[in-house]
C-alpha positions in Angstrom: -4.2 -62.6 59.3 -0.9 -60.8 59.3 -1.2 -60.0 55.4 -5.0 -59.4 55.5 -3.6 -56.3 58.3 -1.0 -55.3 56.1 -2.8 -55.0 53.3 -5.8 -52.6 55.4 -2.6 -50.6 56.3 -1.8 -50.1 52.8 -5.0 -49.4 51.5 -5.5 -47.0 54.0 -2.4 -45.4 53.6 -3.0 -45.1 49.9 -6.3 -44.1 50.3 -4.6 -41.5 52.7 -2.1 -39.9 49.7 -4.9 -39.4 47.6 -6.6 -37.6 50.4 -3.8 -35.1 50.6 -3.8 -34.9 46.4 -7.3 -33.9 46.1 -7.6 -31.5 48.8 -3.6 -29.4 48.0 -5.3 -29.7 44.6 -7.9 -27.8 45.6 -6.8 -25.2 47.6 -4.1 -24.6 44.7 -6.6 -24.2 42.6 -7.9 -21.9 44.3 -4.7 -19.5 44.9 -4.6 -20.1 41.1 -8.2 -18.7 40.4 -7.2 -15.8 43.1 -4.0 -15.5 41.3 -5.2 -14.9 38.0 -8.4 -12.8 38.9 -6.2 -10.4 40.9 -3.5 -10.4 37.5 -6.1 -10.0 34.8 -6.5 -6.2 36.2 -3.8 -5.2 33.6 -6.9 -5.6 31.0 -7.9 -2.5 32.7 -5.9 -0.1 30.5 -5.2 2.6 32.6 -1.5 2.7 33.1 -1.7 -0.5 35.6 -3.1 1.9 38.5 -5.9 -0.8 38.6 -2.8 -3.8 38.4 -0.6 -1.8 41.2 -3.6 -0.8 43.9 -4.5 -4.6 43.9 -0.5 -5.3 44.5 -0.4 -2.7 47.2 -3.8 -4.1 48.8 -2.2 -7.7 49.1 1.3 -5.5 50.3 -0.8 -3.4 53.4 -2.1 -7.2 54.5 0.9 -9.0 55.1 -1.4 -11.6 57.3 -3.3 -12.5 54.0 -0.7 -12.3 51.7 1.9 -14.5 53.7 -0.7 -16.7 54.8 -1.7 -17.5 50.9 2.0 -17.8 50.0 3.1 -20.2 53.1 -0.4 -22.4 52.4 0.4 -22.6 48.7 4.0 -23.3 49.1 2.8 -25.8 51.8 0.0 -27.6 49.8 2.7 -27.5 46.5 5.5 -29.6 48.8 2.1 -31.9 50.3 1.3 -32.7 46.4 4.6 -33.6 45.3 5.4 -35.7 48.3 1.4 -37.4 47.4 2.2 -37.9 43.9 5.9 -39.6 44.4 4.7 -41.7 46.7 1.9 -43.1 45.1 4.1 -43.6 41.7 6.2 -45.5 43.7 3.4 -47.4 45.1 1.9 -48.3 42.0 5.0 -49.0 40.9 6.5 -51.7 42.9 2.5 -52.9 43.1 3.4 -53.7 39.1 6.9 -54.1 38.5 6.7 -55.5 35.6 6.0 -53.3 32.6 3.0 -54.6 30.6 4.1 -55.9 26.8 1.9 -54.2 24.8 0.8 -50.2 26.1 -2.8 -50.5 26.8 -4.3 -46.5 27.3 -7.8 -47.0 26.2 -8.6 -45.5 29.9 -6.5 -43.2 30.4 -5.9 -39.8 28.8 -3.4 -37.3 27.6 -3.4 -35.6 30.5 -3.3 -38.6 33.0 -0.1 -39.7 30.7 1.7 -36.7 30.2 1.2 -36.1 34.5 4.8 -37.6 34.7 5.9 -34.3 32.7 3.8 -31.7 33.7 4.6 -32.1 36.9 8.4 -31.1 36.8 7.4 -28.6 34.6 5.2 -26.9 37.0 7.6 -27.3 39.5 10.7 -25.6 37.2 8.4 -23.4 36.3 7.1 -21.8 40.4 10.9 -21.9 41.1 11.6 -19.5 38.2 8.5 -17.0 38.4 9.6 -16.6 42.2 13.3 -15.9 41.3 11.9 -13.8 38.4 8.8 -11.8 39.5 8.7 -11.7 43.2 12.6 -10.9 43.5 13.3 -9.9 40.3 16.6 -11.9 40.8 16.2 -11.9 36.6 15.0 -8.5 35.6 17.6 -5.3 35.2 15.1 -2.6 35.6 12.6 -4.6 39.0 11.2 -2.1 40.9 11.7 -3.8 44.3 9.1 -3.3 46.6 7.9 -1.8 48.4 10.4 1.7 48.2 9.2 4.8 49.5 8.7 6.4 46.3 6.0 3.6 45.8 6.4 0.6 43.4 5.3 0.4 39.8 4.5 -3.5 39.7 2.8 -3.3 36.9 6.6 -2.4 35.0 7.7 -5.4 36.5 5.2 -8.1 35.4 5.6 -5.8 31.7 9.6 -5.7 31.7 9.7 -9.4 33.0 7.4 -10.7 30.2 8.9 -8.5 26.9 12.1 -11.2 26.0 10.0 -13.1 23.8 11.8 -16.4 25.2 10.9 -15.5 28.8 7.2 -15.3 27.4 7.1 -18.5 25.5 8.2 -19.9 28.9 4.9 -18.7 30.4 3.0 -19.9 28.2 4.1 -23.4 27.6 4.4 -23.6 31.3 0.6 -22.5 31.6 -0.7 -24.6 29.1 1.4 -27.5 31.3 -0.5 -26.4 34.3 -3.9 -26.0 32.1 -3.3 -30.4 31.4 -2.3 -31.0 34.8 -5.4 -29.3 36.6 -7.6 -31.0 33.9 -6.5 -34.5 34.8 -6.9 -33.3 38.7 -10.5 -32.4 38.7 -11.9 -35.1 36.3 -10.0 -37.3 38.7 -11.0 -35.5 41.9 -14.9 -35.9 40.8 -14.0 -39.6 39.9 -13.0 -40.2 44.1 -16.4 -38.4 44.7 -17.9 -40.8 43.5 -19.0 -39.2 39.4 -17.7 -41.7 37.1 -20.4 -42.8 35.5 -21.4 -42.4 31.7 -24.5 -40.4 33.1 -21.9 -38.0 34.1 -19.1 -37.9 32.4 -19.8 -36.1 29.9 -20.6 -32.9 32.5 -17.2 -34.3 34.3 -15.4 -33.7 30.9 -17.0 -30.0 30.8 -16.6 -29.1 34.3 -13.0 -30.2 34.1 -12.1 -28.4 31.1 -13.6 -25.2 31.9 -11.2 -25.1 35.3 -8.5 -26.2 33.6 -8.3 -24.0 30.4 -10.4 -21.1 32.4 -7.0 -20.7 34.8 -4.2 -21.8 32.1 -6.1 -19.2 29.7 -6.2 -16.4 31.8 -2.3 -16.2 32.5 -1.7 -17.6 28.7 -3.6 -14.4 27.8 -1.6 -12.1 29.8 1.7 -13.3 28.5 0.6 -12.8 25.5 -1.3 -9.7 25.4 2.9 -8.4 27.4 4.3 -10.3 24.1 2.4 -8.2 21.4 2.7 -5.2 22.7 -1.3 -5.2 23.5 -0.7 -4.4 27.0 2.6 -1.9 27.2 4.0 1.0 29.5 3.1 4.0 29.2 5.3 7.0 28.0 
């Protein structure tokens, strides 16, 4: 009797963590998507008036903007805390390791989470110290000054060292397999894996994934070949 309760303890606790993965997976997904949208305005061409009046927008509405910042930085913490405990979990639920590797189920991505992960993590900790306080820039504008802020020089300056860029990218391609392996596995806990649908799953999963991971890959790039430059 005693085991049967621990075990409906566990189980609910687990069932618990991956409660809190799926939905700080979504709502970071969705700053993501908001992210990028807002950051792909330096396609516009026109000097980054476009980039800087959606930077001062998100400025006059501290509410919105702080809000967005303390529930991704809130839902990032949530995730990590998920994800260790459930490795944990799974690993003193089979400590031995198997003899032979068997990963006909599983996937790159579900393999390489393990890696992405801390590089994800590395990688918020430096664009924070490097493009919202330009702890790593020589020329940041900080904001907001009275002569108004160029933000648009910042995210150009900050992304011109070729090494700094390669960082973005491989750090968004990171975030492109980890987001991939979180909603083929978030439709899995609703209940869609099924042959009938996996196919759609696979899709659906790698349109989010490479839809967010591409748009910032793009910007670092088009910063990195001079497509997108300052003007004068």
């Amino acid at each position: 009797m005693a085991q049967s309760i621990t075990m409906g303890r566990l189980y609910r606790s687990t069932v618990a963590l991956k409660a809190i993965m799926a939905v700080t997976g979504v709502a970071m997904f969705g700053w993501l998507l908001a992210h990028m949208l807002g950051n792909l305005q330096i396609f516009a061409f026109d000097g980054g008036e476009a980039f800087n009046r959606y930077a001062k927008f998100l400025h006059d509405n501290p509410a919105l903007l702080w809000g967005a910042r303390i529930a991704m930085l809130g839902s990032i913490f949530l995730h990590i805390y998920a994800a260790v405990a459930l490795t944990k979990r799974n690993t003193a639920a089979r400590p031995r390791a198997y003899k032979k590797h068997r990963s006909n189920r599983s996937t790159f991505a579900s393999r390489s989470m393990i890696y992405t992960g801390p590089i994800i993590t590395l990688w918020i900790i430096f664009h924070l110290s490097h493009m919202t306080f330009g702890w790593l820039i020589t020329d940041f504008n900080t904001p907001w000054g009275d002569g108004g802020v160029d933000v648009y020089k910042n995210l150009v300056t900050g992304l011109s060292s070729p090494t700094i860029g390669a960082f973005y990218v491989v750090a968004n391609l990171a975030i492109g397999i980890h987001l991939y392996h979180g909603a083929w596995s978030f439709f899995q806990s609703l209940g869609l894996s099924h042959r009938k649908y996996d196919g759609l799953r696979r899709h659906v999963a790698n349109g989010i994934a490479f839809g967010i991971s591409g748009g910032f890959v793009a910007i670092a790039l088009a910063v990195m070949f001079s497509v997108v430059e300052l003007q004068g």
